[in-house]
One Martini backbone bead per residue (centre of mass of N, CA, C, O) as a GRO file, in nm:
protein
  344
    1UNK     BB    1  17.917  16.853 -13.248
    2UNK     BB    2  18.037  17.135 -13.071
    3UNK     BB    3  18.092  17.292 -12.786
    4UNK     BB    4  18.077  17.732 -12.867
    5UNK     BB    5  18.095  17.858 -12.545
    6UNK     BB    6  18.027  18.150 -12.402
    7UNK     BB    7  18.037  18.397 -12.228
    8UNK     BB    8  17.990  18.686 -12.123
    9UNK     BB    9  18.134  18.978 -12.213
   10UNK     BB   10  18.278  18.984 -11.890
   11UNK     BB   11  18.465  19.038 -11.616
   12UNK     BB   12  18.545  18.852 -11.340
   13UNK     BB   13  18.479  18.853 -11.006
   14UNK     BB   14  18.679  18.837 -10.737
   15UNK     BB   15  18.522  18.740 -10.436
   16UNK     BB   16  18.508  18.828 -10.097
   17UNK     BB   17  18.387  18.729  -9.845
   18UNK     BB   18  18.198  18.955  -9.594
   19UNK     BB   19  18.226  18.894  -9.274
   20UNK     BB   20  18.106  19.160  -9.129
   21UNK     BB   21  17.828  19.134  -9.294
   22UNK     BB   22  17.521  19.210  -9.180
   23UNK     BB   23  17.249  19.023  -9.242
   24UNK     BB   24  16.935  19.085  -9.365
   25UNK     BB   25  16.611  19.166  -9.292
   26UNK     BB   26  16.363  19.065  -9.384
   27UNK     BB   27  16.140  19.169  -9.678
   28UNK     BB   28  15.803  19.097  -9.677
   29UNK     BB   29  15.526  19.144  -9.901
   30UNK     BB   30  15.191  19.065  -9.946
   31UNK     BB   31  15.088  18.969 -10.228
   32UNK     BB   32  14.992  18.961 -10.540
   33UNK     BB   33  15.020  18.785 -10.829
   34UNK     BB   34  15.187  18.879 -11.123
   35UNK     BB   35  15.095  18.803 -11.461
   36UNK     BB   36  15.290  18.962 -11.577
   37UNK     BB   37  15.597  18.946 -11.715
   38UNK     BB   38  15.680  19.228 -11.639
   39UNK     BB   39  15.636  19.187 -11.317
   40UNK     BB   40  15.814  19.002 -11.218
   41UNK     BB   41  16.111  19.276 -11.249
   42UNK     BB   42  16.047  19.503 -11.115
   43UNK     BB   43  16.216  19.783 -11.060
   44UNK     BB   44  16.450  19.927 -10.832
   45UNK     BB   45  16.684  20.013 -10.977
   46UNK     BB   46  16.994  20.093 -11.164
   47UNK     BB   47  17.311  19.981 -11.267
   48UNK     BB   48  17.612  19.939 -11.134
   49UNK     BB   49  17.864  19.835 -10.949
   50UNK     BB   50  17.757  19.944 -10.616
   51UNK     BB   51  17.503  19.991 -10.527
   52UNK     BB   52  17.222  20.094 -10.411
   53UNK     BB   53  17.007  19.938 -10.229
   54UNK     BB   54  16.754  19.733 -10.353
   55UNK     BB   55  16.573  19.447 -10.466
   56UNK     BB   56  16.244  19.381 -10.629
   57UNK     BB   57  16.092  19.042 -10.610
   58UNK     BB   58  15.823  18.941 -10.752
   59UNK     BB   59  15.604  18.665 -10.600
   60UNK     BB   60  15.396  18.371 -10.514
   61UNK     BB   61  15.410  18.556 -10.190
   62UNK     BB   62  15.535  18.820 -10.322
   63UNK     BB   63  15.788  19.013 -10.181
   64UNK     BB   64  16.158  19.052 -10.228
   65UNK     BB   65  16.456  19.225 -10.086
   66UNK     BB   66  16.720  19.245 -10.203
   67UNK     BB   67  17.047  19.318 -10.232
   68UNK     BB   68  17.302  19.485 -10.327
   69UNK     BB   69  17.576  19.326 -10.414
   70UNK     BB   70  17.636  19.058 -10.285
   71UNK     BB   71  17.846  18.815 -10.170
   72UNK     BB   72  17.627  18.577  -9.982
   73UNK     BB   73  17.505  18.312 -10.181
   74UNK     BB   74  17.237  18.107 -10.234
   75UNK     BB   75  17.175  17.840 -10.422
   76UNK     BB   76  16.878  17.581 -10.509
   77UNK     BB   77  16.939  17.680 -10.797
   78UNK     BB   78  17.076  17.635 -11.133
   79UNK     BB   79  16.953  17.891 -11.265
   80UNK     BB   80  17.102  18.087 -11.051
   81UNK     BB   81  17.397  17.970 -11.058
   82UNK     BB   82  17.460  17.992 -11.368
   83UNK     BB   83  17.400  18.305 -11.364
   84UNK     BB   84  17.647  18.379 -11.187
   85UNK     BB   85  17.871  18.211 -11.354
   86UNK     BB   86  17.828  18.427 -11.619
   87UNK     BB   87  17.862  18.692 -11.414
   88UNK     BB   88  18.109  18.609 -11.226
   89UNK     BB   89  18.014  18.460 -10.989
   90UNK     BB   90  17.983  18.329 -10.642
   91UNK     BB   91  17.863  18.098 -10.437
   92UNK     BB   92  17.823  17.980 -10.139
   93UNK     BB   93  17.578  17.789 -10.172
   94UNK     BB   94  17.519  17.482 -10.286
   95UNK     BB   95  17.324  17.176 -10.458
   96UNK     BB   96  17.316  16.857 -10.368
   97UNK     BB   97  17.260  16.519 -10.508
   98UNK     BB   98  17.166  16.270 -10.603
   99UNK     BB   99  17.463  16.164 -10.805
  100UNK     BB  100  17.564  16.489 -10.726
  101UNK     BB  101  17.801  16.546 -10.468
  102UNK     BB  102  17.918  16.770 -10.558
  103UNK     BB  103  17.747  17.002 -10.774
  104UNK     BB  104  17.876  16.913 -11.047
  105UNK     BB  105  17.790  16.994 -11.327
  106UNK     BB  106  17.911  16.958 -11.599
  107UNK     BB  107  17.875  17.259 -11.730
  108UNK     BB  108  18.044  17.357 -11.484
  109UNK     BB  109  18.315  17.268 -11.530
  110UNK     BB  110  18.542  17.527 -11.433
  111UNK     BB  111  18.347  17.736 -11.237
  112UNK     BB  112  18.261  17.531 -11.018
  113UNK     BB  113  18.375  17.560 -10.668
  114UNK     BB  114  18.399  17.296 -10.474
  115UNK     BB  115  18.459  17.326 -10.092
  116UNK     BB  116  18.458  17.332  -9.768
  117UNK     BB  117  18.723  17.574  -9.809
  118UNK     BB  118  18.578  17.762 -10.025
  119UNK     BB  119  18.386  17.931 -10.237
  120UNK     BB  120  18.153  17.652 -10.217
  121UNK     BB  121  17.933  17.496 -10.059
  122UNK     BB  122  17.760  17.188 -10.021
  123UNK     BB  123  17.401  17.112 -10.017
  124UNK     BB  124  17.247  16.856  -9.954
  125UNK     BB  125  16.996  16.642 -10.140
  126UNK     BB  126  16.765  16.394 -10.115
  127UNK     BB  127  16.523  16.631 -10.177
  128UNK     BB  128  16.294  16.900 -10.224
  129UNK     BB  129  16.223  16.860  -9.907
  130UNK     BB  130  16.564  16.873  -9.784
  131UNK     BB  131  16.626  17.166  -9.669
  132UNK     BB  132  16.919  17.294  -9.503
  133UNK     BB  133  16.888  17.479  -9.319
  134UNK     BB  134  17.122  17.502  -9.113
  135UNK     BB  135  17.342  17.549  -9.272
  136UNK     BB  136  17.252  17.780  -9.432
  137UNK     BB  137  17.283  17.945  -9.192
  138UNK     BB  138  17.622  17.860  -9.163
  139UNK     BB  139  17.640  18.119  -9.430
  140UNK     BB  140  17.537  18.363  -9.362
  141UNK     BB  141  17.337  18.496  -9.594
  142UNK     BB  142  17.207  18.783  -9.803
  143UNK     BB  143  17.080  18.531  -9.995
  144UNK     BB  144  16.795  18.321 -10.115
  145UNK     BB  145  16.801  18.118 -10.386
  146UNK     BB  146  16.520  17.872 -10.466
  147UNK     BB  147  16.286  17.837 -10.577
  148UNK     BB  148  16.114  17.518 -10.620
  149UNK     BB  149  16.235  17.429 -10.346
  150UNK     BB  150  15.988  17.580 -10.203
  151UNK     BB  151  15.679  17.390 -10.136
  152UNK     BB  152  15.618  17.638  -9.898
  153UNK     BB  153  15.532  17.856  -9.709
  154UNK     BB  154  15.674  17.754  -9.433
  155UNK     BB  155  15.944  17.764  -9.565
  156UNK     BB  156  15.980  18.003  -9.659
  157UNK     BB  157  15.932  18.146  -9.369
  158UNK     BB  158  16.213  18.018  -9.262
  159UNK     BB  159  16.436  18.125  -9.495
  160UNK     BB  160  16.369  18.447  -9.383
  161UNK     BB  161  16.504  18.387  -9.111
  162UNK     BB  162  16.755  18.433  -9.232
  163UNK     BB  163  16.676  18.553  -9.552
  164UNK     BB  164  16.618  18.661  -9.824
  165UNK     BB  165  16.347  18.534 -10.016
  166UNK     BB  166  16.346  18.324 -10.323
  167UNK     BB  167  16.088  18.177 -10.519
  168UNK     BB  168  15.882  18.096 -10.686
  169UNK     BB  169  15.742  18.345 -10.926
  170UNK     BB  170  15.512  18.131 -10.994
  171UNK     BB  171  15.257  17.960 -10.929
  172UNK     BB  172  15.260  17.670 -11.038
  173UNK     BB  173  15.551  17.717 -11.162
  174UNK     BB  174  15.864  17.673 -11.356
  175UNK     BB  175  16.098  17.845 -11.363
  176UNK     BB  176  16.266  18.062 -11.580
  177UNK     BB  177  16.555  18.139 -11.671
  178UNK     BB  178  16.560  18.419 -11.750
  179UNK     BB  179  16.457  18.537 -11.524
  180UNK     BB  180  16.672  18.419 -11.306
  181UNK     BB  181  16.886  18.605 -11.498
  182UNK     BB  182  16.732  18.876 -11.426
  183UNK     BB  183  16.767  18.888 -11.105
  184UNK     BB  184  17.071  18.889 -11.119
  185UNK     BB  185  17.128  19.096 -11.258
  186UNK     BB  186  17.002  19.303 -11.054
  187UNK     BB  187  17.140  19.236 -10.803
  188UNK     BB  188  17.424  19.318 -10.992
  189UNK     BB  189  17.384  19.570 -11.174
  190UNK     BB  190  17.330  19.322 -11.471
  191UNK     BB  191  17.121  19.403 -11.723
  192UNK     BB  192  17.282  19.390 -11.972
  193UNK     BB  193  17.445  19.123 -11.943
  194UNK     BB  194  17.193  18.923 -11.909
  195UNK     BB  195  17.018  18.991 -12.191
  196UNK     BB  196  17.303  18.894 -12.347
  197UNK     BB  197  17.302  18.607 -12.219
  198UNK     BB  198  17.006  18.542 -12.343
  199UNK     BB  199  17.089  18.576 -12.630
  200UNK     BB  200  17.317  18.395 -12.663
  201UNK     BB  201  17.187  18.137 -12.585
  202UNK     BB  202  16.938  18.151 -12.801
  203UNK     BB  203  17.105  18.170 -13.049
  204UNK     BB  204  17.272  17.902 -13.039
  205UNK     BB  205  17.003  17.738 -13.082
  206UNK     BB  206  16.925  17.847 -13.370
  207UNK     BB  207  17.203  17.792 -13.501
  208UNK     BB  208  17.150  17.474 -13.514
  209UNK     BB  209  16.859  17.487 -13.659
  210UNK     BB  210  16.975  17.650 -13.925
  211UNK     BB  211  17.171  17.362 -13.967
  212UNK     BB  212  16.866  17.210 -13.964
  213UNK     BB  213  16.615  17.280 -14.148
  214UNK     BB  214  16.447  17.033 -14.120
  215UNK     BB  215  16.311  17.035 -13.856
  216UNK     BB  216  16.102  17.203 -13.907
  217UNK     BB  217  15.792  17.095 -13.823
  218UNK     BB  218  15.874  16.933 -13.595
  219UNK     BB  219  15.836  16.651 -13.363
  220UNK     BB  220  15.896  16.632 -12.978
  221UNK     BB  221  15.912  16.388 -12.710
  222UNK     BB  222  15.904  16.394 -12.398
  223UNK     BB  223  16.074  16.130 -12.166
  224UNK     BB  224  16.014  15.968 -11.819
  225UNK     BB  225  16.124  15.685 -11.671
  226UNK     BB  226  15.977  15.545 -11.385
  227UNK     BB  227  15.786  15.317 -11.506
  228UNK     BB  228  15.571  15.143 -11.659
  229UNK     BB  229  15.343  15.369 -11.488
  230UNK     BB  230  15.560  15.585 -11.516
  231UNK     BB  231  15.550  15.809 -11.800
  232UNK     BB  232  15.681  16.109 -11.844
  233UNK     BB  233  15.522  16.383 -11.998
  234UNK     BB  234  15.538  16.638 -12.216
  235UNK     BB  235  15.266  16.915 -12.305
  236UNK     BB  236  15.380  17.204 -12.274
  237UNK     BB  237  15.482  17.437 -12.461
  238UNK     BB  238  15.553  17.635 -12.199
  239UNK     BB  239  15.754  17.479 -12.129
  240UNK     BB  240  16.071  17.510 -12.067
  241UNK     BB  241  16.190  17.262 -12.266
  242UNK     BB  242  16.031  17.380 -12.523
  243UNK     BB  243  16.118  17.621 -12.531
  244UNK     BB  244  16.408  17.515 -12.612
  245UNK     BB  245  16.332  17.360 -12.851
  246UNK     BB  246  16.164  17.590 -13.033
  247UNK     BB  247  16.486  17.718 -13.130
  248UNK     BB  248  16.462  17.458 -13.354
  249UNK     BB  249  16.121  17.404 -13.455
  250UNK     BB  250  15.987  17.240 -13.202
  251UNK     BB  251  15.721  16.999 -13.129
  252UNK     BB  252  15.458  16.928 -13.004
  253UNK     BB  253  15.227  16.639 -13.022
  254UNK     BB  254  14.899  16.652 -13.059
  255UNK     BB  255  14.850  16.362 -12.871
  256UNK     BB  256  14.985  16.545 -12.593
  257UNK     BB  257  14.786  16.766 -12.567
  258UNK     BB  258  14.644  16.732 -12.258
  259UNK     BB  259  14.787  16.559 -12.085
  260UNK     BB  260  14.763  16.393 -11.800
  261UNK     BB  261  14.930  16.304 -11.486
  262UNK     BB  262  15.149  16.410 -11.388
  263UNK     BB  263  15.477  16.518 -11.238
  264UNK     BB  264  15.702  16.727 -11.094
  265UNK     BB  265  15.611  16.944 -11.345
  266UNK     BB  266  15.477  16.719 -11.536
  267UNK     BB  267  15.191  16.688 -11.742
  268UNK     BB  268  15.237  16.359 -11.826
  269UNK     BB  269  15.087  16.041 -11.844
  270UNK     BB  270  15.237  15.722 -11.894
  271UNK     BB  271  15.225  15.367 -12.024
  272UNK     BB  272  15.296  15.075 -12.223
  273UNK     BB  273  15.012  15.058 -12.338
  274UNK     BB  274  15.071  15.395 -12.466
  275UNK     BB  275  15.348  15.466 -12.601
  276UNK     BB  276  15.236  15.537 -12.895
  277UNK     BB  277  15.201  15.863 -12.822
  278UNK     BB  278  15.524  15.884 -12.895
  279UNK     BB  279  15.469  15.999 -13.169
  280UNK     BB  280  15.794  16.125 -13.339
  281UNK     BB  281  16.041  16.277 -13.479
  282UNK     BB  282  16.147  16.273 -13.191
  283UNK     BB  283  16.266  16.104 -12.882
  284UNK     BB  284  16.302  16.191 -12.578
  285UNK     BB  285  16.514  16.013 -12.321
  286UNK     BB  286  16.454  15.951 -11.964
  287UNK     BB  287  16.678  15.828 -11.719
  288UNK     BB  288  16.748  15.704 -11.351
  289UNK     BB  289  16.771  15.406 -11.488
  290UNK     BB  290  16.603  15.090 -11.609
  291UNK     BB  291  16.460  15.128 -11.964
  292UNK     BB  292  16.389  14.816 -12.089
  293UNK     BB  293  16.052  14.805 -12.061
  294UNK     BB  294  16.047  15.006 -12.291
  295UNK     BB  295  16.246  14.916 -12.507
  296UNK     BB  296  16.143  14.616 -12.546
  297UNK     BB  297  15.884  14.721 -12.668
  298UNK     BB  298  15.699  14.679 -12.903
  299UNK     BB  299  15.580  14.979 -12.944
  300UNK     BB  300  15.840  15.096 -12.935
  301UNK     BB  301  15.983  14.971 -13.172
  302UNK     BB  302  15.708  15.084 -13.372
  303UNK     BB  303  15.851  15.379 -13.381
  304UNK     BB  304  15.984  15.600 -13.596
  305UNK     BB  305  16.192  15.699 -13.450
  306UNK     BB  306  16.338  15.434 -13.348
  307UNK     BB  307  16.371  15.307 -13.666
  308UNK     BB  308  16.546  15.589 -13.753
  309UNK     BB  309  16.741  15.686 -13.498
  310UNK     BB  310  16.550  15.925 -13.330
  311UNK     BB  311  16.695  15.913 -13.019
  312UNK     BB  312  16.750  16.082 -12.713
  313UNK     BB  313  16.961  15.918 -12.439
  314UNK     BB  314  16.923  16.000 -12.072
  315UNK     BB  315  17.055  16.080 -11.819
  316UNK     BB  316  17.075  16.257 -11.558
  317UNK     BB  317  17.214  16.513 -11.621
  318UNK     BB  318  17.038  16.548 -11.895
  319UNK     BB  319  16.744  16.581 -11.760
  320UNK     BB  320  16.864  16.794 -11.596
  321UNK     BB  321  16.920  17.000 -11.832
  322UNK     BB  322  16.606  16.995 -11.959
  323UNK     BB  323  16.441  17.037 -11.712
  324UNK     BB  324  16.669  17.245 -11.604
  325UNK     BB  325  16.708  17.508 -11.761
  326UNK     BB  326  17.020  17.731 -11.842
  327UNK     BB  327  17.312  17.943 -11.901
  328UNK     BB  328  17.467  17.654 -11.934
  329UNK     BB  329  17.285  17.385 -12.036
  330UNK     BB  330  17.171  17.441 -12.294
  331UNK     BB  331  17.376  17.421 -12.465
  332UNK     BB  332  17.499  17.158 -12.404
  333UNK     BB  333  17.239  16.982 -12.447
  334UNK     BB  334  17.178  17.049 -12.744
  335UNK     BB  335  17.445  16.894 -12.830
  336UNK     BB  336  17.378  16.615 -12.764
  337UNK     BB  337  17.204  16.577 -12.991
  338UNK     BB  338  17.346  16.578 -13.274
  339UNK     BB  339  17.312  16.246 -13.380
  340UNK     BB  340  17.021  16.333 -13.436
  341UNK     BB  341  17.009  16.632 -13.581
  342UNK     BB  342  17.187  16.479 -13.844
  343UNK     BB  343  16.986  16.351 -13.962
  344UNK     BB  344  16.835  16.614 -14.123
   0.00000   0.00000   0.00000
């Protein structure tokens, strides 16, 4: 299966950033966090390109008022980034990490274009709590979308006094893409090309399932091998991943629903003593090391999925693509399966 995906059907617009304009001053205002999911993207007024005045994104620390139509956006998260790249924008800094100095991963190649004198240059982290204030400060943008790239109040409030931030959407909780590209639509006043790519993107991923009738009320299982002792697993239905993996038919399996100890976003953990609740229709296997510890051990090999090769093992890229879905990522990783999904 190769991956046959088009960007949402609207002109990409070749922007000149404007450094005349001077960065607006940060507009934040302490409020309770909204639950309703409605209440995330609470409009501020919208139209098409050229809009006036601000927009206004409910988040975990309060609210933050956006510019409209910026042209100097910082983006620390890729799923604000790959939704600028799907709406025709160019992001004036992006992050890049250990592994991916370039900052440029497989999915966007050929749409985000990284050089020092560029249209977009890299900021470096080495984890995600090592955010160059500094770097970001020396693109004086005019908005920094940040999500959980934020670890604390005190980061919030030192990226504000650069320029407007957002945060993490949900205390607590892994921003999900589509809102993303909500927010990203209203800051540029295309509400409706963004839920046009986010239909588009979804439609992709369930035309797949559609192709593999087989997947339907199967289960996956997705783990993170970080060590012997540390083996990450998805457990929550409502986890990003899963709810991508969930437009192909697929789910959590019984016996990891509810399991804890999980880190950095991820609900639970095991150990190699007990790698056997890993027991599922298909699974996702993510390492950024060497995971023979786990793949040579007799439970693992044990396993209905491993005996029948449907195990699909992800590199970095991979895991990056799963762990953090994007309107550019979804398409990519979903395709990756394809050897997988072809069992069925």
């Amino acid at each position: 299966m190769t991956t046959s995906w088009n960007a949402a059907s609207t002109p990409s617009r070749h922007r000149t950033h404007r450094t005349h304009r001077t960065p607006r001053i940060t507009r934040t205002v302490t409020a309770a966090v909204l639950t309703a999911a409605v209440g995330l993207l609470a409009a501020c007024g919208s139209g098409d390109n050229g809009i006036d005045g601000d927009v206004t994104v409910d988040h975990a620390y309060g609210q933050t008022a956006l510019p409209s139509d910026p042209d100097t956006v910082v983006s620390l998260s890729p799923g604000y980034t790959d939704a600028m790249l799907q709406l025709g924008e160019q992001p004036a800094a992006v992050t890049g990490f250990a592994g991916f100095p370039s900052a440029v991963m497989p999915w966007e190649d050929g749409k985000l274009s990284v050089a020092p004198d560029g249209p977009t240059r890299a900021l470096q982290m080495m984890n995600p709590s090592d955010v160059p204030m500094e770097k970001i400060a020396e693109v004086a943008p005019e908005a920094v979308l940040a999500s959980s790239m934020v670890t604390d109040r005190s980061m919030y409030d030192e990226l504000t006094k650069i320029a407007p931030t957002v945060p993490a959407l949900v205390d607590g909780k892994l921003d999900v893409w589509q809102d993303q590209t909500r927010v990203v639509g209203r800051m540029y006043g295309r509400e409706d090309d963004a839920d046009r790519l986010i239909a588009d993107t979804e439609q992709h991923v369930r035309d797949v399932g559609a192709a593999h009738p087989g997947l339907a009320g199967k289960t996956v299982a997705v783990a993170l091998y970080g060590g012997p002792d540390n083996i990450q697993v998805v457990t929550d239905p409502e986890d990003p991943t899963m709810k991508t993996l969930s437009l192909l038919g697929l789910s959590v399996p019984e016996q990891l629903k509810g399991l804890g100890g999980g880190e950095g976003g991820v609900q639970g953990k095991l150990s190699l003593e007990n790698v056997d609740q890993l027991d599922a229709d298909i699974i996702i296997l993510g390492s950024m090391g060497d995971a023979t510890p786990l793949t040579d051990s007799p439970l693992w090999s044990s396993l209905p999925a491993v005996k029948q090769h449907r195990v699909a093992e992800l590199d970095a890229a991979g895991v990056t693509a799963f762990r953090v879905p994007t309107a550019l990522s979804v398409p990519w990783s979903i395709d990756t399966l394809a050897p997988v999904l072809d069992t069925f």
